[in-house]
C-alpha positions as CSV (number, residue, x, y, z in Angstrom):
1,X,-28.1,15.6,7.2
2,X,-28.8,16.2,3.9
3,X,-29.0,13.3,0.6
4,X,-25.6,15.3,-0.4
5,X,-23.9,14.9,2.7
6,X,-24.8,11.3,2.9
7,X,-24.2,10.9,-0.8
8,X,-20.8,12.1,0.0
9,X,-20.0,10.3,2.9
10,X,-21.4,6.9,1.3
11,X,-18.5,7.4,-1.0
12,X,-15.8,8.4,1.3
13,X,-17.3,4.7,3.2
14,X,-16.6,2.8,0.0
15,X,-12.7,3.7,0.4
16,X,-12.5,3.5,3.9
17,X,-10.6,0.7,4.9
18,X,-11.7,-1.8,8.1
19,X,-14.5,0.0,9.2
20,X,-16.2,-1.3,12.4
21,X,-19.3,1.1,11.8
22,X,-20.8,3.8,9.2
23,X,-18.9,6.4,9.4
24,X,-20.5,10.0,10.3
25,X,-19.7,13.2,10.7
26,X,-17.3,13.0,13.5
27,X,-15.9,10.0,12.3
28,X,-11.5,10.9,12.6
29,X,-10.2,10.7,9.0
30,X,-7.4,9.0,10.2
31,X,-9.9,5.9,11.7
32,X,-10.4,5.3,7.6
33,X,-7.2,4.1,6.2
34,X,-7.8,6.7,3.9
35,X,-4.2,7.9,2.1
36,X,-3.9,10.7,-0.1
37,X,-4.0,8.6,-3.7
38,X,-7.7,7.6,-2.5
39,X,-8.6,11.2,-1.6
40,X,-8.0,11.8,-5.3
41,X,-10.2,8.6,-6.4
42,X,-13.0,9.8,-4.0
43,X,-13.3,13.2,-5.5
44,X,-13.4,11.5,-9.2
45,X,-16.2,9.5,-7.8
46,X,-18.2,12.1,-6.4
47,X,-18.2,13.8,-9.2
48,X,-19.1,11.1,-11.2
49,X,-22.4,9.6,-9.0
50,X,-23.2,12.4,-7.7
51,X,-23.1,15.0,-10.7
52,X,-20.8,17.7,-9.3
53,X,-17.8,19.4,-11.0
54,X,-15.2,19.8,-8.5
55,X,-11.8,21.6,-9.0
56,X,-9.2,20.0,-7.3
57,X,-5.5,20.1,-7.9
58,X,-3.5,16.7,-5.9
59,X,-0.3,19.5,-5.9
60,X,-2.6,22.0,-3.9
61,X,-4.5,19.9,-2.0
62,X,-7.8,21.7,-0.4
63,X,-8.3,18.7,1.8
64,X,-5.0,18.4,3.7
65,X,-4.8,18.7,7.3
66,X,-8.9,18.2,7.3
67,X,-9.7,15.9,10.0
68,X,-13.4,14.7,10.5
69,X,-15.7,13.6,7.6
70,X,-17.5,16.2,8.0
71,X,-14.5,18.4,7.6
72,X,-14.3,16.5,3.8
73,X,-17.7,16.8,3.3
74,X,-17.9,20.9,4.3
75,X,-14.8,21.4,1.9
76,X,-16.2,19.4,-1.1
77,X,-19.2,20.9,-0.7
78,X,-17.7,23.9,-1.0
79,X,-15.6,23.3,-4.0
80,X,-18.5,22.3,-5.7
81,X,-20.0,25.5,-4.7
82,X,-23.2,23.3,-3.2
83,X,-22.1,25.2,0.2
């Protein structure tokens, strides 16, 4: 895994709510008590620590219906153009 995966996954952690372990790759989006309003706060925070621009519009949401971690991570990644 590379330090930009686990950078973004370290963050997605942060918002995750009653985790029982790290979550990885495979870890079910749904298993985070992550809601929508913290999708948004995740993708400020990414770009803040981790120095990426990422263009994201909450109304067209590129990260709906995603459903692993790794799922996030391949689409921000993406976005970012660090694909």
């Amino acid at each position: 895994m590379s330090d930009l995966d686990q950078g973004i996954i370290d963050v997605i952690k942060n918002h995750a709510v009653g985790l029982t372990a790290p979550p990885t790759r495979a870890t079910l989006i749904t298993d985070l008590g992550i809601d929508s309003f913290a999708i948004v706060e995740i993708i400020y925070e990414i770009e803040e620590k981790l120095g990426l621009e990422i263009p994201f519009n909450a109304n067209e949401n590129p990260l709906e219906g995603k459903k692993t971690v790794g799922d996030l991570v391949d689409v921000v990644k993406a976005l970012a153009g660090k694909a």
